[in-house]
Each structure stands twice: as C-alpha cells, then as structure tokens.
KOLTI-813860 format. One record per residue: residue number from 1; x, y, z of N, C-alpha, C, O in turn. Coordinates in pm, whole numbers, plus 50000, padded with zeros to 5 digits. Layout:
BEGIN
NUM X Y Z X Y Z X Y Z X Y Z
...
***
This chain:
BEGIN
1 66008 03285 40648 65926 03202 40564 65926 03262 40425 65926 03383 40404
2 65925 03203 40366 65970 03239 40193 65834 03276 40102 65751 03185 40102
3 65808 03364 40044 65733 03423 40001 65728 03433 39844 65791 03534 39810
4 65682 03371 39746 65678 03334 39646 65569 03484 39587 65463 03512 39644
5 65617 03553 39483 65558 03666 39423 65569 03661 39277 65569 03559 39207
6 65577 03782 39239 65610 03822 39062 65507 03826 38987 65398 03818 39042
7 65512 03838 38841 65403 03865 38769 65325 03768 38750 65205 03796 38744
8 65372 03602 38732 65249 03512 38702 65393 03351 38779 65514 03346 38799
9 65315 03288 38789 65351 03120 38807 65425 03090 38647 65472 02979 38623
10 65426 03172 38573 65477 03136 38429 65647 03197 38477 65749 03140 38437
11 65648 03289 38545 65796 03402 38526 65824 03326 38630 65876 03216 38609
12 65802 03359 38739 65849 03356 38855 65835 03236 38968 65855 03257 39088
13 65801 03121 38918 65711 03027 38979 65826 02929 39043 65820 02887 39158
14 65938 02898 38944 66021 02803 38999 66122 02851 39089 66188 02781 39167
15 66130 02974 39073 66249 03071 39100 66212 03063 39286 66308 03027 39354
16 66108 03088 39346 66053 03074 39452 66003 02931 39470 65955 02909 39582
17 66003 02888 39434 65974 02717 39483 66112 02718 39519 66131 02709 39641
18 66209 02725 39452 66385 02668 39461 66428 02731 39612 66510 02672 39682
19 66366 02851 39655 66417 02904 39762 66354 02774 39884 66419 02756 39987
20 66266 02719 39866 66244 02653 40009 66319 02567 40087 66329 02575 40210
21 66397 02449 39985 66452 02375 40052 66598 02480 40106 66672 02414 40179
22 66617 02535 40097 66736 02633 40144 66732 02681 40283 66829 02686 40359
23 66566 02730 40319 66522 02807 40402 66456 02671 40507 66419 02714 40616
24 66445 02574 40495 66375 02498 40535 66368 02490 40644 66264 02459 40702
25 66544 02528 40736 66566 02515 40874 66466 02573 40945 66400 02526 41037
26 66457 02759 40853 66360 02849 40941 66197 02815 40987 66143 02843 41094
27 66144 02751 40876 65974 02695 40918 65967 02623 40774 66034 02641 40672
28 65849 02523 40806 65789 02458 40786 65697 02483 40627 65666 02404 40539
29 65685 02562 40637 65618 02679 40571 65630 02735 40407 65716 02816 40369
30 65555 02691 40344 65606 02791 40190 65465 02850 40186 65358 02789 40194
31 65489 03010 40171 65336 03109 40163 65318 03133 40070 65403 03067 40011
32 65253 03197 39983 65215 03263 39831 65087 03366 39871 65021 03371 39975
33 65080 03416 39794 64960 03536 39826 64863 03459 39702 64750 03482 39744
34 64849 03392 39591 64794 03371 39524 64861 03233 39452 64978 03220 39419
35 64737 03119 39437 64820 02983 39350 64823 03009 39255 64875 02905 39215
36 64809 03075 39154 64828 03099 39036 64958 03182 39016 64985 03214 38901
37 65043 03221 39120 65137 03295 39114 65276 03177 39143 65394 03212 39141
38 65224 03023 39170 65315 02925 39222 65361 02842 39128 65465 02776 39123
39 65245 02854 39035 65211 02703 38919 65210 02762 38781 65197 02884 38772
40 65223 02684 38663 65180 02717 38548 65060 02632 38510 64994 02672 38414
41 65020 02512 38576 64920 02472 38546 64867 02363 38638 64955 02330 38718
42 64722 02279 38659 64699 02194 38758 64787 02100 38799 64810 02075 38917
43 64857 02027 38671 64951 01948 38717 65102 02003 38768 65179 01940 38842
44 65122 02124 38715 65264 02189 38799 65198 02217 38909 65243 02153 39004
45 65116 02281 38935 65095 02282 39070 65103 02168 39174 65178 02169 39272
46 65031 02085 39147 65015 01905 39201 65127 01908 39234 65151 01926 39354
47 65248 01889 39129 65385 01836 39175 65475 01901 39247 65589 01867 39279
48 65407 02011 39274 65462 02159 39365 65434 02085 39467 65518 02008 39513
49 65316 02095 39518 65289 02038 39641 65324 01896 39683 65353 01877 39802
50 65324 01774 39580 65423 01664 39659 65536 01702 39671 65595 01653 39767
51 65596 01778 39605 65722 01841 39605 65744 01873 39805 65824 01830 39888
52 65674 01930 39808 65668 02033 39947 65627 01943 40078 65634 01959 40199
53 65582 01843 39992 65492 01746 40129 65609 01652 40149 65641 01648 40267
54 65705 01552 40045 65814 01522 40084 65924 01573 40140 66029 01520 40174
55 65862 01747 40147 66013 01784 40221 65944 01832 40337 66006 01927 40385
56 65817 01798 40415 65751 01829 40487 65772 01959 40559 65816 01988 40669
57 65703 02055 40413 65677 02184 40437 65506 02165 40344 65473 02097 40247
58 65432 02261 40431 65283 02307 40365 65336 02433 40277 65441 02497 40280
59 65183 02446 40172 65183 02501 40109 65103 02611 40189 65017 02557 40259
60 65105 02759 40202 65013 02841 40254 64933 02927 40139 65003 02938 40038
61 64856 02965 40133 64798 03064 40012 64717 03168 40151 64633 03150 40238
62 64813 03290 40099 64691 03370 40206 64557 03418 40119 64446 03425 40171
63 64582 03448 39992 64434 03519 39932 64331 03403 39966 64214 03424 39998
64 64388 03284 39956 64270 03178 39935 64252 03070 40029 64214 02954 40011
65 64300 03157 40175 64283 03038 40275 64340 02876 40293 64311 02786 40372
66 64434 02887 40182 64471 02737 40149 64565 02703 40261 64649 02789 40286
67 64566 02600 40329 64674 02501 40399 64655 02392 40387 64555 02334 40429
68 64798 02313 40294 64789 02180 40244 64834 02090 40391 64914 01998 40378
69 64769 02129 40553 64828 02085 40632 64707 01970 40643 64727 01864 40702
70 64598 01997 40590 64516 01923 40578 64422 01846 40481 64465 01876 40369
71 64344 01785 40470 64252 01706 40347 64171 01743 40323 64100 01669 40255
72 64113 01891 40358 64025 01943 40354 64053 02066 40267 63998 02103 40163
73 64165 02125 40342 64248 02209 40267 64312 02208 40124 64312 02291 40033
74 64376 02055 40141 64414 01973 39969 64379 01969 39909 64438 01978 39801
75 64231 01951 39917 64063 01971 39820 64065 02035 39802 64105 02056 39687
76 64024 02157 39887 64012 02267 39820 64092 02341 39737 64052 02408 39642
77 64251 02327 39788 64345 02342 39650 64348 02322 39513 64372 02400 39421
78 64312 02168 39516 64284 02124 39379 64156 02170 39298 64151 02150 39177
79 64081 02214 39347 63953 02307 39338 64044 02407 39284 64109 02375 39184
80 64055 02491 39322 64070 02630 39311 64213 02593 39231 64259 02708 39224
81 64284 02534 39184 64372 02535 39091 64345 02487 38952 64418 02518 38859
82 64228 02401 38938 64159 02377 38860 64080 02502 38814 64048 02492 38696
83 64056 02574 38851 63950 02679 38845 64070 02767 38806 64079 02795 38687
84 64142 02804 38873 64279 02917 38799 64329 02893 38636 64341 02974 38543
85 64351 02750 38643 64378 02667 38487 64256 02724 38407 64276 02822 38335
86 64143 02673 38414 64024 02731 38333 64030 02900 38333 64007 02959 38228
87 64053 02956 38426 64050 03089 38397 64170 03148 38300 64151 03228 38208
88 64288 03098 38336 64409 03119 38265 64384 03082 38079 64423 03153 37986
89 64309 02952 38070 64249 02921 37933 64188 02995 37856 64203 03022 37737
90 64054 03054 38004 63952 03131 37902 64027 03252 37843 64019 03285 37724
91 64116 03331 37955 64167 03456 37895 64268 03442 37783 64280 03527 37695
92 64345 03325 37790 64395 03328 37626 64350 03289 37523 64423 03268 37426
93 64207 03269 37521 64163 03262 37445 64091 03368 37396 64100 03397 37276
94 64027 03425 37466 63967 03571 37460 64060 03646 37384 64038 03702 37277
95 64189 03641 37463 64313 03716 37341 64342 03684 37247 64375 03768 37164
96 64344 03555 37217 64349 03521 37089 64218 03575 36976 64239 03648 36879
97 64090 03521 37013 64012 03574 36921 63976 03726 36931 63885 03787 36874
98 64080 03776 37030 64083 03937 37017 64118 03995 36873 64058 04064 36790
99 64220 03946 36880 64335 03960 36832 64340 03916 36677 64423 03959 36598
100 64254 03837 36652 64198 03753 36523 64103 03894 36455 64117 03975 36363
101 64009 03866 36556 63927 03991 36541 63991 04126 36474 63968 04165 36360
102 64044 04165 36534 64136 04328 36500 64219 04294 36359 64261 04381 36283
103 64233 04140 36337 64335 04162 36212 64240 04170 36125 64241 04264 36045
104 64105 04043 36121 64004 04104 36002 63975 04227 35932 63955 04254 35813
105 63979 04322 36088 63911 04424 36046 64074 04563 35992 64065 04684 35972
106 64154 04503 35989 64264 04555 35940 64345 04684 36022 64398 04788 35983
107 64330 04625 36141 64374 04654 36302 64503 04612 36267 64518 04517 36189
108 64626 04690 36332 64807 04659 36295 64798 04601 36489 64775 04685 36576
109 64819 04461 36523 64848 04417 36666 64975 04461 36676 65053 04463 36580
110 65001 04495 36787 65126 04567 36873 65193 04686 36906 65112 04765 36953
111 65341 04746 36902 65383 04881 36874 65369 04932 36731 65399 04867 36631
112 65311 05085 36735 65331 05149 36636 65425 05138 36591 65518 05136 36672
113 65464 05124 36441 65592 05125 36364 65691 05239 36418 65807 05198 36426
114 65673 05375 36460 65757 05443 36513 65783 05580 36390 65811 05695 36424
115 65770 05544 36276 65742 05637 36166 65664 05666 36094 65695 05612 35988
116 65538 05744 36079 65470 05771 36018 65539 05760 35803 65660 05759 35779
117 65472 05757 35730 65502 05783 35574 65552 05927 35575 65661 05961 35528
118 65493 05980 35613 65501 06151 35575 65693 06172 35661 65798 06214 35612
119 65657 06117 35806 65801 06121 35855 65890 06070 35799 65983 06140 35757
120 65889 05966 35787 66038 05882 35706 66049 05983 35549 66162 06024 35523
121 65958 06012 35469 66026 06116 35387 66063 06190 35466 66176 06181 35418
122 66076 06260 35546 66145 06382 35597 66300 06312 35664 66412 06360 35645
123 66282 06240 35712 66406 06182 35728 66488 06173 35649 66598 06223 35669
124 66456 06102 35531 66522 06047 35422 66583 06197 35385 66705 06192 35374
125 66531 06321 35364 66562 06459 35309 66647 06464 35422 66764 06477 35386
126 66631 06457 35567 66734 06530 35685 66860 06426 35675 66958 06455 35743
127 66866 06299 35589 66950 06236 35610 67124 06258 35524 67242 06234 35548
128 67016 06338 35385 67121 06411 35330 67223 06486 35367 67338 06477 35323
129 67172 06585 35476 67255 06683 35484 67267 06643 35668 67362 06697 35725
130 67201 06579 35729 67279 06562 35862 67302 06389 35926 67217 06300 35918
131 67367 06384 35956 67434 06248 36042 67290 06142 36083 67180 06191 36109
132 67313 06013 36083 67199 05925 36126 67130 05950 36305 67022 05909 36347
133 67218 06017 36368 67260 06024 36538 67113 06121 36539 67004 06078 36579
134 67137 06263 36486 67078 06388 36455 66966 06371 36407 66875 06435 36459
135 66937 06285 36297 66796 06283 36247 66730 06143 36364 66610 06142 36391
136 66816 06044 36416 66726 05985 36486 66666 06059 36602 66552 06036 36640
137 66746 06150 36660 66696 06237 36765 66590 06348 36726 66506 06395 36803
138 66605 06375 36618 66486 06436 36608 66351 06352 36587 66240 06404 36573
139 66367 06267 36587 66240 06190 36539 66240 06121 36675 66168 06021 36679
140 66295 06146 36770 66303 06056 36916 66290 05988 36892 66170 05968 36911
141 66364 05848 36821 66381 05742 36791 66496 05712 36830 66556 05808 36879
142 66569 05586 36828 66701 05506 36834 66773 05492 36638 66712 05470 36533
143 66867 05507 36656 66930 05536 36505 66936 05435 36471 66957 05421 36350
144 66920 05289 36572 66906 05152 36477 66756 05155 36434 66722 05142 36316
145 66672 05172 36532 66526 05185 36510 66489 05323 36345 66378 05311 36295
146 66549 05395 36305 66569 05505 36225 66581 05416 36074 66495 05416 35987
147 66745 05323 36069 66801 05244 35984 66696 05128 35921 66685 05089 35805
148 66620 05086 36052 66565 04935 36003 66421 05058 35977 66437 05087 35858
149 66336 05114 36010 66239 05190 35933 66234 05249 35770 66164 05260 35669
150 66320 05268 35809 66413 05341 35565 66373 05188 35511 66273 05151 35450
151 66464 05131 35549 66502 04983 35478 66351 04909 35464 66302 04860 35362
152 66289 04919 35609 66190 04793 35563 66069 04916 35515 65957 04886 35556
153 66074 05009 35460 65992 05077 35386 66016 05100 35259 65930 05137 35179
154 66165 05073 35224 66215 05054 35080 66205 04945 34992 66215 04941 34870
155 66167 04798 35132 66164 04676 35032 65973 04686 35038 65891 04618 34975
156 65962 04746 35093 65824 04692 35121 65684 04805 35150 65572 04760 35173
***
C-alpha cells in the first residue's frame, strides 16, 4: 500500500498520488500519515479524493483517523482539510508580517552575506599577492561566492 510522505503536499504531493494507480493491483488503499502532506489546498485535496474514488481506492489518513470509505469519514475530511488550509494561511501570514516587521526595524531577512567589511578588505590585500582558490579558502567561502562579494561591494 503506497505511502505518501515528504516535507509538505506542496513538494511531494503529486509525486505520491501518481504512485497509486500503478500499485492498484496490490490494495485498495492510498495511506498518508497526515492530509496536509497529500494536498496543497481544500480544493486539491477534493480532487485527490474523486480522483481515488473513481479508481476505487480510499483515502486513509492515519494521524487523523480519516477513511473516505465512508460519509462520515468524507465529512470529516473536508473538515479537517479546511482547517489545514486555514492553518497553512494563518502561518504565511504570520511570516509574512514577520518578516515586514524585521525589515522596518532594519533586520537583513535571510543568509548572512558571508563577508564581513573588515574581511573583504583583507581579501582584497590577500588577493594581491595570492590566487582567488587560496584567499577563498581562507575565508571558507566558495571562490565564486569570494568574486560576487568584491564586486557587489564595489558597486554598492
């Protein structure tokens, strides 16, 4: 029985739906440990499941008790996928006005640039007298990551 996983219903969602009709001979059956790991949203989900009901296989959810073998069960799906959608909303939104937040206050969002000011002068001096390879390793950096740091500190 085919087991649908990965990081979210966004990565990995179709990739495991596609395995069922393949497997279909073996059972009846498509499982998930979580609906939010199946769908990207109420209505992908929905069409997951007619999807699954015309090829008369159920949907199983073990975290959440779900079996679309019944109308009771179906309900409650649509419940609780509705409720995943709203949760999935609230948290990008939360990140977003995270994220809003931190720029006001003059917060840099993401990876550190990788060179401090004080470093890239020292680079720029080690670049004189040794190879780009040598000074990126000393700075445990990548020598493209080294190149595009000089440059976008020279225009900018």
């Amino acid at each position: 029985m085919p087991v649908a996983g990965g990081p979210s219903g966004l990565a990995r969602g179709r990739r495991a739906r596609l395995c069922v009709p393949r497997r279909r001979r073996w059972s009846h059956n498509h499982v998930v440990w979580w609906l939010d790991r199946l769908g990207r949203s109420l209505s992908h989900l929905a069409r997951i499941v007619v999807e699954l009901e015309q090829q008369k296989v159920r949907l199983l959810s073990l975290s959440g008790y779900i079996d679309t073998g019944s109308t009771t069960s179906r309900f409650t799906f649509h419940m609780l996928a509705a409720l995943a959608e709203f949760e999935r909303g609230l948290i990008s939104e939360r990140t977003r006005t995270g994220m809003a937040a931190a720029r006001q206050r003059g917060s840099s969002i993401g990876r550190p640039s990788g060179l401090s000011a004080i470093q890239r002068e020292q680079a720029r001096a080690l670049l004189e007298t040794q190879p780009d390879d040598v000074v990126a390793k000393t700075f445990n950096i990548r020598e493209r990551t080294l190149q595009r740091r000089l440059r976008k500190s020279d225009s900018g």
